[in-house]
Backbone as ProteinMPNN parsed JSONL, in Angstrom:
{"seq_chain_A": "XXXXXXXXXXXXXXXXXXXXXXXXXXXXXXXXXXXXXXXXXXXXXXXXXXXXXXXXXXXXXXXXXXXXXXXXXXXXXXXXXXXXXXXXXXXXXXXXXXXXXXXXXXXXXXXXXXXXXXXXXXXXXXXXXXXXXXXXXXXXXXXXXXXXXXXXXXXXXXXXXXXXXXXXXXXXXXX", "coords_chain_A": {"N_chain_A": [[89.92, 70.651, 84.399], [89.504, 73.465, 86.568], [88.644, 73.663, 89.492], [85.685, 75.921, 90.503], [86.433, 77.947, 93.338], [84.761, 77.651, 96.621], [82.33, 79.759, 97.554], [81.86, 80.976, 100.606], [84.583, 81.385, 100.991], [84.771, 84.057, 100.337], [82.431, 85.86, 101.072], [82.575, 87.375, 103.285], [82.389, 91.249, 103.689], [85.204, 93.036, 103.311], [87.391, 95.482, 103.555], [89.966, 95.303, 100.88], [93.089, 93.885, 100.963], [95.893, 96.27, 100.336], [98.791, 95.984, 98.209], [102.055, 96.851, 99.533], [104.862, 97.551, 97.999], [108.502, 98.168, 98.01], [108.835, 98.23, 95.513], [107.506, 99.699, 92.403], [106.47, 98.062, 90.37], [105.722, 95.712, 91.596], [103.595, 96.899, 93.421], [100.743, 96.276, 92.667], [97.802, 94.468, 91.263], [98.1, 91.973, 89.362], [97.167, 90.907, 86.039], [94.217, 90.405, 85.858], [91.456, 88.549, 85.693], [88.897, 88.254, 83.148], [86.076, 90.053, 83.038], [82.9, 87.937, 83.889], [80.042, 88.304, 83.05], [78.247, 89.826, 80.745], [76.565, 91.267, 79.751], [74.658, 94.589, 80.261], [72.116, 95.865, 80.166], [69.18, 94.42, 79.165], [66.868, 93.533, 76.74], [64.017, 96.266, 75.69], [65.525, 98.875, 75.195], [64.957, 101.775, 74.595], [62.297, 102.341, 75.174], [59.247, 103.625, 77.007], [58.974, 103.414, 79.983], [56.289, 102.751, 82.572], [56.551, 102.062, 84.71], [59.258, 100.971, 87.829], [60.366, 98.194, 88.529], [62.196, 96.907, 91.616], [64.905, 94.987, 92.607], [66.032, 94.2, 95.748], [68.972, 94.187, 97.738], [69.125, 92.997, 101.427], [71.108, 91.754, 102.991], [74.749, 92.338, 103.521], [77.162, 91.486, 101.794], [79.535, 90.264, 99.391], [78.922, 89.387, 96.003], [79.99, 87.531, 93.454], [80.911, 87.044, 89.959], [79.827, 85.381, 88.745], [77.549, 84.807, 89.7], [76.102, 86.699, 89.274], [75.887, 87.159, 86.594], [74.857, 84.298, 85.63], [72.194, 85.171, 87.413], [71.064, 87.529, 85.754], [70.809, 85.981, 83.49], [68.659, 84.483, 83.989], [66.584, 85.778, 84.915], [66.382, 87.066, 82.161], [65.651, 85.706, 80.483], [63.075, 84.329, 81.219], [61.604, 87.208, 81.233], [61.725, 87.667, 78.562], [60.068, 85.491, 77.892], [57.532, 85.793, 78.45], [57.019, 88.547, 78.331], [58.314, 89.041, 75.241], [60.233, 90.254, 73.502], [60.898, 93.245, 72.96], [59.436, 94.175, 75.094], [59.984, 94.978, 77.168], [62.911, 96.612, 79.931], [65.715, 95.621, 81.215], [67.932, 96.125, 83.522], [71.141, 95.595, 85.212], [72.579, 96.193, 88.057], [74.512, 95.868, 89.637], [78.484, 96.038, 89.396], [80.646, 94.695, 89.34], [83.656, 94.825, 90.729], [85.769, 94.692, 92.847], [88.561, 92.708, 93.308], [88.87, 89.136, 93.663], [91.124, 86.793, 95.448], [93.488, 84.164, 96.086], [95.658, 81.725, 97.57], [96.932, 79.771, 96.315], [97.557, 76.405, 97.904], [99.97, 73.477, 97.151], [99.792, 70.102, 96.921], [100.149, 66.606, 97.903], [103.076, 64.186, 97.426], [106.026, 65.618, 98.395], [105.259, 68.137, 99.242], [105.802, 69.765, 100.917], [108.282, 70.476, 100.692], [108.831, 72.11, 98.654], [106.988, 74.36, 99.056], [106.773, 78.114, 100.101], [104.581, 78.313, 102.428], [102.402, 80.661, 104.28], [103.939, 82.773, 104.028], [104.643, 86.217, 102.23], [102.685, 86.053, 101.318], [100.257, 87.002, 98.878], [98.678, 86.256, 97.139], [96.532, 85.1, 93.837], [94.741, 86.566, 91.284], [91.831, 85.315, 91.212], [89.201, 86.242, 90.008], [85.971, 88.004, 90.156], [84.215, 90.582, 92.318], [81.141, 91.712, 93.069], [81.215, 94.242, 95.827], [78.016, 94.301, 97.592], [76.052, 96.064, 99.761], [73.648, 96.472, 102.462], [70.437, 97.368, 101.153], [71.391, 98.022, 98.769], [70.257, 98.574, 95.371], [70.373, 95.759, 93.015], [69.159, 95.006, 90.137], [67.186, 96.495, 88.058], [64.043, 96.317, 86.468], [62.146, 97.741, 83.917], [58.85, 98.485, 82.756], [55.612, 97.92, 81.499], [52.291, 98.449, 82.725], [50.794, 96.077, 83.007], [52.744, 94.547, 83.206], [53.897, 94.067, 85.267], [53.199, 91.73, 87.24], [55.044, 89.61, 85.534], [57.396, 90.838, 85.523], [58.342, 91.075, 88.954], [58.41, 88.154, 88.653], [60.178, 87.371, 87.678], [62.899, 88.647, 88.229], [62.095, 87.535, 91.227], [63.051, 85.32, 90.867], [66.176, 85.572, 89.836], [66.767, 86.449, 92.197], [66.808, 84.059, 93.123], [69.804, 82.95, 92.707], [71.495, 84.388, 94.366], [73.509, 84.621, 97.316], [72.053, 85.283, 99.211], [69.098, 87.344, 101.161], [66.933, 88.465, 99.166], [64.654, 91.583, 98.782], [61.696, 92.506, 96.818], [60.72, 95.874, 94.879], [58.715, 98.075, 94.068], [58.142, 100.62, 91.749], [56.735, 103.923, 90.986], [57.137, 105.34, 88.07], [57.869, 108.676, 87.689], [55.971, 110.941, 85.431]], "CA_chain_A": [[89.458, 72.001, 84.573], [90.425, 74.002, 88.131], [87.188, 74.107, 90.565], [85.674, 77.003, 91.517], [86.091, 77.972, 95.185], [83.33, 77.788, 97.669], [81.87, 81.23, 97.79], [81.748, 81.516, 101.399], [85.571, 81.978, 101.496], [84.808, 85.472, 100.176], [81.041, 86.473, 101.462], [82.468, 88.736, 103.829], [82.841, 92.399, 103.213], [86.288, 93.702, 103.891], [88.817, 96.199, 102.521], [90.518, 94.687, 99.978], [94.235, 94.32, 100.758], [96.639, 96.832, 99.275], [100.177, 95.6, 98.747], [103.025, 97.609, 99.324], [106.513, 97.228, 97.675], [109.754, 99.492, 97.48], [108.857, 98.367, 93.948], [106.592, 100.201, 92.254], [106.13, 97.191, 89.708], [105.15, 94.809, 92.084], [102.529, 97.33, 94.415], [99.522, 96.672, 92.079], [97.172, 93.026, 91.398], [98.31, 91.727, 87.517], [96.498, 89.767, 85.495], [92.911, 90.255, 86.096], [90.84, 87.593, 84.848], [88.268, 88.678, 82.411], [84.647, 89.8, 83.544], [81.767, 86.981, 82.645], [79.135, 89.559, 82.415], [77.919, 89.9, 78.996], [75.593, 92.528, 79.379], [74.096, 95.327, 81.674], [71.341, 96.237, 79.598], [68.677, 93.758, 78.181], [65.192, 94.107, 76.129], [63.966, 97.524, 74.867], [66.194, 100.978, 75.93], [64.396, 103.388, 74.05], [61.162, 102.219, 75.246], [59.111, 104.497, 78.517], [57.975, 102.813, 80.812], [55.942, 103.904, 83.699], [56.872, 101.476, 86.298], [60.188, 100.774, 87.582], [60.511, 96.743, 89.543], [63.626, 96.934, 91.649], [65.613, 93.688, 92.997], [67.02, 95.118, 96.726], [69.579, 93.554, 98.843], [68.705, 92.629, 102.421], [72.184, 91.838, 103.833], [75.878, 93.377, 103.019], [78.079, 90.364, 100.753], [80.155, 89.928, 98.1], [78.812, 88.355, 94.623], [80.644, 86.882, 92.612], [80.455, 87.551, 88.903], [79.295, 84.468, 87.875], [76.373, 84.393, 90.073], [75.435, 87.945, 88.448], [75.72, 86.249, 85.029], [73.591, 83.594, 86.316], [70.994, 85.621, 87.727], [71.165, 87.683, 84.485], [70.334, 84.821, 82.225], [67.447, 83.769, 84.671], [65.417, 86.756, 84.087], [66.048, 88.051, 80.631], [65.092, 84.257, 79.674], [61.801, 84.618, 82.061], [60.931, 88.473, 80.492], [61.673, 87.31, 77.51], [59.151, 84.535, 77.127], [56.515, 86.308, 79.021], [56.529, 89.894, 77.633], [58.58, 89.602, 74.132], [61.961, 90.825, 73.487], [60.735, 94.679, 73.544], [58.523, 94.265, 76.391], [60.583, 95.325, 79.21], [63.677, 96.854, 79.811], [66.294, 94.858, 82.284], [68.805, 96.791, 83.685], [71.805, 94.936, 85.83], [73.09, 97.373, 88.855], [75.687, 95.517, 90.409], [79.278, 96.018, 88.741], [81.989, 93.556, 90.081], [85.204, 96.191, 90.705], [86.566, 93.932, 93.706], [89.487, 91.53, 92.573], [89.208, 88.357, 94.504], [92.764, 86.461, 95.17], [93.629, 82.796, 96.763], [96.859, 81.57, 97.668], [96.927, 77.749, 96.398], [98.853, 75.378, 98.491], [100.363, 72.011, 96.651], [99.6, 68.61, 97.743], [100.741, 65.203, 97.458], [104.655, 64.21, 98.491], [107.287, 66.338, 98.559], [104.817, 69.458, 98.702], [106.21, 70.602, 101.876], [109.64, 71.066, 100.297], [108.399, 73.076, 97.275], [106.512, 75.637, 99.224], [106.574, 78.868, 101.637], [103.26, 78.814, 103.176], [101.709, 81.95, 103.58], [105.379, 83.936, 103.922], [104.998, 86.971, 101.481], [101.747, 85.773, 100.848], [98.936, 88.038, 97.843], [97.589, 85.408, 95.857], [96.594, 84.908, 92.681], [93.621, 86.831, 91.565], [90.806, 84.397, 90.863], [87.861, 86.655, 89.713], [85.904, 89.737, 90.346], [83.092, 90.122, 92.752], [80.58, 93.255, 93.885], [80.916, 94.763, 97.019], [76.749, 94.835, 97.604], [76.014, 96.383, 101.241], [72.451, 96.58, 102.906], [69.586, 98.616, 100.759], [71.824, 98.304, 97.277], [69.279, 97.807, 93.932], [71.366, 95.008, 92.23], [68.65, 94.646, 88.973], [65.96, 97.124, 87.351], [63.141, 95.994, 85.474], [61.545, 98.944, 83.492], [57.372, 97.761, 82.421], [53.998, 98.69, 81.351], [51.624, 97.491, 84.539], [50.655, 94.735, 82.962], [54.055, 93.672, 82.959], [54.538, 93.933, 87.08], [53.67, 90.632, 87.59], [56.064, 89.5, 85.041], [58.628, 91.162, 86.031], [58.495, 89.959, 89.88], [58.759, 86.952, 89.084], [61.454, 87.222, 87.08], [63.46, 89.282, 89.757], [62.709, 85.941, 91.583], [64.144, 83.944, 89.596], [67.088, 86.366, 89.653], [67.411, 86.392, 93.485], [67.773, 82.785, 93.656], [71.241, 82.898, 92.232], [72.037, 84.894, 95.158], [73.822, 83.857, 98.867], [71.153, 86.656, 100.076], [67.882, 87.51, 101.205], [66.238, 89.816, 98.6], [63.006, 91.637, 98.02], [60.877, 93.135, 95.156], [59.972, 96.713, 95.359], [57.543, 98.661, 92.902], [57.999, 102.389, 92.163], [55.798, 104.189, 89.648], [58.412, 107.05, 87.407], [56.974, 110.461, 87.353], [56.213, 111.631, 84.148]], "C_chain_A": [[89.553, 72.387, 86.046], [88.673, 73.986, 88.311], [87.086, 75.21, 91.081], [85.769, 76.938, 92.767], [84.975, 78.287, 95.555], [83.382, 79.246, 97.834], [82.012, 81.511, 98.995], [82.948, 81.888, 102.128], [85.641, 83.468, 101.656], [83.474, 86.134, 100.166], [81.662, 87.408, 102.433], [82.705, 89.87, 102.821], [84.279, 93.059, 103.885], [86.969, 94.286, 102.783], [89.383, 95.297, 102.1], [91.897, 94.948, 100.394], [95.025, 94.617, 100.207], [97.838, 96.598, 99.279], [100.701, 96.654, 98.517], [104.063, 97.498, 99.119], [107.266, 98.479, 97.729], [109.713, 98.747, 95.999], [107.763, 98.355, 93.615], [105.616, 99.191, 91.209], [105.373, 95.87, 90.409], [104.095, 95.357, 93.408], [101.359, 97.05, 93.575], [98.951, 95.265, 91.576], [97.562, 93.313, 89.696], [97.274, 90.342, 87.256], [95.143, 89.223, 85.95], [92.279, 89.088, 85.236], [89.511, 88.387, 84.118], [86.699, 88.481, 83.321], [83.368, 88.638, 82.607], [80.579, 87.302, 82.17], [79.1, 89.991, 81.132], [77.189, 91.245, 79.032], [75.411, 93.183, 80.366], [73.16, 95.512, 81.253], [70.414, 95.412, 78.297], [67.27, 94.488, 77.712], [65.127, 95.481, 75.537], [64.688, 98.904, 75.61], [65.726, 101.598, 75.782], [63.086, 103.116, 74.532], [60.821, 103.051, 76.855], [58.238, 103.643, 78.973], [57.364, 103.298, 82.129], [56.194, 102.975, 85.187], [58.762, 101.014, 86.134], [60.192, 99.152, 89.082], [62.415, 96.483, 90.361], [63.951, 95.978, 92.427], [66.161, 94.237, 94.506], [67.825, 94.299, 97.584], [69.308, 93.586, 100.374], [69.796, 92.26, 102.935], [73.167, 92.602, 103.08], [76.59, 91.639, 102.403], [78.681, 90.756, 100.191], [79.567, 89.077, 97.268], [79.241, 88.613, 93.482], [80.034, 87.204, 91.372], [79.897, 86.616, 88.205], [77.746, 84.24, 88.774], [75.696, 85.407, 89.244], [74.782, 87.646, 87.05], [74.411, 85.574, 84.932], [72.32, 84.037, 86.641], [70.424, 86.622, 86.426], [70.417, 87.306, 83.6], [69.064, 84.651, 82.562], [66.216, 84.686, 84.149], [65.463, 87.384, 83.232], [65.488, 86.705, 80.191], [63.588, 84.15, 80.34], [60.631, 85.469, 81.459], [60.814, 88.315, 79.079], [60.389, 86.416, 76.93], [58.026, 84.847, 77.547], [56.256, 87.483, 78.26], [57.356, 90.331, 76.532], [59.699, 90.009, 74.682], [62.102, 92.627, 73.922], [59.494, 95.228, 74.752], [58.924, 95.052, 77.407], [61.872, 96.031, 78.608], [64.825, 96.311, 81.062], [67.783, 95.682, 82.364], [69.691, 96.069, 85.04], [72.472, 96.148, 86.525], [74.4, 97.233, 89.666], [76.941, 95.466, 89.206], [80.4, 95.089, 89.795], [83.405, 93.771, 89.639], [86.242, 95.08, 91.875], [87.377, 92.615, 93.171], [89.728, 90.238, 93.851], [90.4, 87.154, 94.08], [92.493, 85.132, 96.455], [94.828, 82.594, 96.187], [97.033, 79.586, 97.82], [98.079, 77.157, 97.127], [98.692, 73.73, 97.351], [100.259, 71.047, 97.712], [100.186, 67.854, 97.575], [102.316, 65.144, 98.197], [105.606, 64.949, 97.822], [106.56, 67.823, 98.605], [105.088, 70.542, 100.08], [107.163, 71.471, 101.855], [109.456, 71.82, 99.429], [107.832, 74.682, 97.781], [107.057, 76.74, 100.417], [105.577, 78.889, 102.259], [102.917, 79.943, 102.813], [102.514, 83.912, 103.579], [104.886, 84.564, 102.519], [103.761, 86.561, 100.443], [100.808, 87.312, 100.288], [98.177, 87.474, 97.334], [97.113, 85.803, 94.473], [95.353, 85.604, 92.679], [93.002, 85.424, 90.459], [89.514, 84.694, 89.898], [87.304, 88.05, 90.162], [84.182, 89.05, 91.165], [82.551, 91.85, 92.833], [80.514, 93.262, 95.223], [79.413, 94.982, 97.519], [76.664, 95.233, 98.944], [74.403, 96.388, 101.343], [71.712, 97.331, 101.772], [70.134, 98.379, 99.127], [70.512, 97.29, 95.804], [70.325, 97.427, 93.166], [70.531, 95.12, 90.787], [67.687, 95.309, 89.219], [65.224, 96.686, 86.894], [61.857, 97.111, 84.99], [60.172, 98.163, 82.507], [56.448, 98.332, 82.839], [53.426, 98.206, 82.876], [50.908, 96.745, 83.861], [51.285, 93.773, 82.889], [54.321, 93.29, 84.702], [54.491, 92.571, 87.421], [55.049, 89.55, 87.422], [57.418, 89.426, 85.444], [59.481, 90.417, 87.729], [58.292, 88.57, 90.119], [59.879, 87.033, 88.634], [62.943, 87.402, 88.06], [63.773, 88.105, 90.696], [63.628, 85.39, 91.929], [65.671, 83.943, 89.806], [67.988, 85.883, 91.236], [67.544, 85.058, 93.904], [69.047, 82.239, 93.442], [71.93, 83.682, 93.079], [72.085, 84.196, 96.44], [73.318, 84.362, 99.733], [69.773, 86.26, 99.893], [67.61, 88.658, 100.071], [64.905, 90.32, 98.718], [62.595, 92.57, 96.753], [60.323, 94.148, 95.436], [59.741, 97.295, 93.765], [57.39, 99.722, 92.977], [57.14, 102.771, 91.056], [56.811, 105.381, 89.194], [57.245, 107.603, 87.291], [57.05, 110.574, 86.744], [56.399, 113.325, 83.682]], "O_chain_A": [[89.704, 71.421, 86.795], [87.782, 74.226, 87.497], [87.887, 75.692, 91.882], [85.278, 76.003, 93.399], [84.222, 79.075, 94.982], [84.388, 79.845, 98.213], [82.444, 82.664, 98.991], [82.958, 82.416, 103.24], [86.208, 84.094, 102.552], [83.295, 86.98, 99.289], [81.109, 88.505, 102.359], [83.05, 89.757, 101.644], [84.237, 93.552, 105.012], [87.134, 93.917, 101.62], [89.45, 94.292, 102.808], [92.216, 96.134, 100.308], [95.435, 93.801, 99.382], [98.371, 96.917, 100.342], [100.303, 97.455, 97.671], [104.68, 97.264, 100.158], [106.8, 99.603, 97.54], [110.775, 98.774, 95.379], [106.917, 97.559, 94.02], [104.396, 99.333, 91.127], [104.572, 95.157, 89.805], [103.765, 94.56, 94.286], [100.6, 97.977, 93.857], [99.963, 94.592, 91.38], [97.421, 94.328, 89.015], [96.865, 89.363, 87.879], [94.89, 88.073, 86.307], [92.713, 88.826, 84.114], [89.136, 89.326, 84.82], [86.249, 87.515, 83.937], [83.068, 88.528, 81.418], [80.053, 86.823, 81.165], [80.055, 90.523, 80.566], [77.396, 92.156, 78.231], [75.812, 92.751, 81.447], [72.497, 95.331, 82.273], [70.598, 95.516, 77.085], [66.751, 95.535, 78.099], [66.102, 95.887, 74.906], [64.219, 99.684, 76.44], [65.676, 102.462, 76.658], [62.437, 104.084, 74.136], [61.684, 103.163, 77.725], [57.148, 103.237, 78.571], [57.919, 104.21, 82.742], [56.017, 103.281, 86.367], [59.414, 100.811, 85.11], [60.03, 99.298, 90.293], [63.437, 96.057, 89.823], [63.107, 95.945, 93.321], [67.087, 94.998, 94.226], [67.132, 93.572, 98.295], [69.257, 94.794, 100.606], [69.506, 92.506, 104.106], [72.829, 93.378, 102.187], [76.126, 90.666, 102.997], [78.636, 91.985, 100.237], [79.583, 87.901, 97.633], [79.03, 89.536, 92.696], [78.866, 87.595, 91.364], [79.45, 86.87, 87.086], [76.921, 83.441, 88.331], [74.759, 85.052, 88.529], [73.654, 87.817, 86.59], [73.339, 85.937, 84.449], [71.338, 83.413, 86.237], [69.249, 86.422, 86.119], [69.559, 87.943, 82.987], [68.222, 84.634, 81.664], [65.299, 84.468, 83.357], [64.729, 88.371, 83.176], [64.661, 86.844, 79.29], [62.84, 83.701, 79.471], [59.469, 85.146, 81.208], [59.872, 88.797, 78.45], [59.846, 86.576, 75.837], [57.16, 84.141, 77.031], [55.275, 87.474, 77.516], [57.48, 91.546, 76.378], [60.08, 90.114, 75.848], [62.875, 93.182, 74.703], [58.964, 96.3, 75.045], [58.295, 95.639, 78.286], [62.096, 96.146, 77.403], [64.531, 96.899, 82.103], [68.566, 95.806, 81.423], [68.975, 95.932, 86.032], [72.909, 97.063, 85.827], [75.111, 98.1, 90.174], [76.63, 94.955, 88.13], [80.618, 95.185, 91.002], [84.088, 93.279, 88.741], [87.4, 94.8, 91.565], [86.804, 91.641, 92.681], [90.552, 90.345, 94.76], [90.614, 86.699, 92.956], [91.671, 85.113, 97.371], [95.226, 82.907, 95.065], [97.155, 78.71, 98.675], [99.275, 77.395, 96.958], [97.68, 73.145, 96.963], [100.517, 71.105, 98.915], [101.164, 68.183, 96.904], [102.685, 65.795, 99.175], [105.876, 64.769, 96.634], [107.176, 68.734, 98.053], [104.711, 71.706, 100.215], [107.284, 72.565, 102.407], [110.424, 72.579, 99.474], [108.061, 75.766, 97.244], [107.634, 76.367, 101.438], [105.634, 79.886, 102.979], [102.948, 80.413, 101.676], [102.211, 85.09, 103.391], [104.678, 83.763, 101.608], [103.765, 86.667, 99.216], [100.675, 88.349, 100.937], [97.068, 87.894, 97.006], [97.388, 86.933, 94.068], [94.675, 85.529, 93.704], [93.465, 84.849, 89.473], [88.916, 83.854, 89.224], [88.003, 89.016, 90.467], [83.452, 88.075, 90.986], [83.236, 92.866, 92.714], [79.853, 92.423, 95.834], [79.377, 96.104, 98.025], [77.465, 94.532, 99.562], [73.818, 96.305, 100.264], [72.495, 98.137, 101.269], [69.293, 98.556, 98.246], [70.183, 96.137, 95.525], [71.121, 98.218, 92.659], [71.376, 95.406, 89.94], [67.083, 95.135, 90.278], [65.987, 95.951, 86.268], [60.815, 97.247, 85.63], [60.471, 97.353, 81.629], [56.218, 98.972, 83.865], [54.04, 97.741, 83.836], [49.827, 96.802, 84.446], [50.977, 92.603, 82.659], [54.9, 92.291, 85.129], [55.514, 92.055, 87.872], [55.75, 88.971, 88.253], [58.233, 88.524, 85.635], [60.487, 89.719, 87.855], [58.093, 87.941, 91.158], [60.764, 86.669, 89.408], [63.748, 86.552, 88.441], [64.88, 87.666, 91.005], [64.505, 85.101, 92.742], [66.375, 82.94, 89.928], [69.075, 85.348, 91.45], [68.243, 84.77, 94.875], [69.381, 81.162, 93.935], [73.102, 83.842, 92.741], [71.215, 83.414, 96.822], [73.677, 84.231, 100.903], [69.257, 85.452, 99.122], [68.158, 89.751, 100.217], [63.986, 89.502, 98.759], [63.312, 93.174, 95.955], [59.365, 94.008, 96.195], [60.336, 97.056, 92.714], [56.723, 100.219, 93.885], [56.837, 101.928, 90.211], [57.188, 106.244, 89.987], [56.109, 107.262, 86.962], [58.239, 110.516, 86.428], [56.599, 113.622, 82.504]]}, "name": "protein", "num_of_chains": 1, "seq": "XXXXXXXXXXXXXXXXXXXXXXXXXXXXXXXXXXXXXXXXXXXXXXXXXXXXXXXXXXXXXXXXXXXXXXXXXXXXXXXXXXXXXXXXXXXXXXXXXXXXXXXXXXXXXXXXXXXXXXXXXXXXXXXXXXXXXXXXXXXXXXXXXXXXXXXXXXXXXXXXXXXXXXXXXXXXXXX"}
């Protein structure tokens, strides 16, 4: 099975490079790999809740779609066993639009003769990440107020699957 790459090749934030060909077939990234994101939207939808628990980013990154996943799982499995399946409402904010790409080099003998280096180098895409910048609410958690505790922990839970600082903020919706 291929190893993921170390995340901190692609923690910065930068424009994404756009190739340019005199062929219009080869200006554009092929063969996206499939998002691992299952859901955006766990627990009850139709339900009102009067508080809203929001997850906030604290630096600017890239994450990866499998940490999202990951963090995901952490707190619908958390809200879940704490406040019931229609307890809450978990809403995922980060979408992972950025196509991240690596340009494998071969090893072993004769792998000098086989390759160009990084001549005419794009790479392969690998995966999909979010662009998150300072201030961005990555995860919602919609709950009664006896759920708030609940919820921040869950959130947590959430932000330890991240290569970031987060914190937990607490709004009340206007009715």
């Amino acid at each position: 099975m291929a190893k993921l790459r170390e995340a901190k090749a692609y923690r910065r934030i930068t424009r994404a490079y756009t190739r340019r060909s005199k062929y219009r077939s080869k200006s554009y990234i092929r063969g996206v790999p499939g998002n691992k994101i299952i859901m955006y939207h766990m627990g009850n939808k139709s339900g009102a809740y009067p508080y809203e628990v929001n997850l906030v980013a604290k630096r600017a990154v890239n994450l990866r779609h499998n940490a999202i996943e990951a963090s995901r799982i952490a707190a619908t499995k958390y809200m879940t066993k704490v406040l019931g399946k229609l307890g809450y409402h978990l809403k995922l904010r980060a979408f992972p639009h950025h196509i991240m790409r690596e340009n494998p080099l071969a090893t072993g003998a004769g792998a000098d003769r086989m390759q160009q280096g990084m001549r005419h180098s794009f790479g392969k895409p690998i995966g999909a990440a979010c662009q998150v910048k300072l201030g961005k609410i990555l995860m919602s958690a919609y709950v009664e107020e006896k759920g708030i505790p609940a919820a921040k922990e869950a959130l947590r839970k959430a932000a330890s699957k991240y290569p970031i600082a987060c914190k937990v903020e607490i709004n009340k919706i206007a009715a």
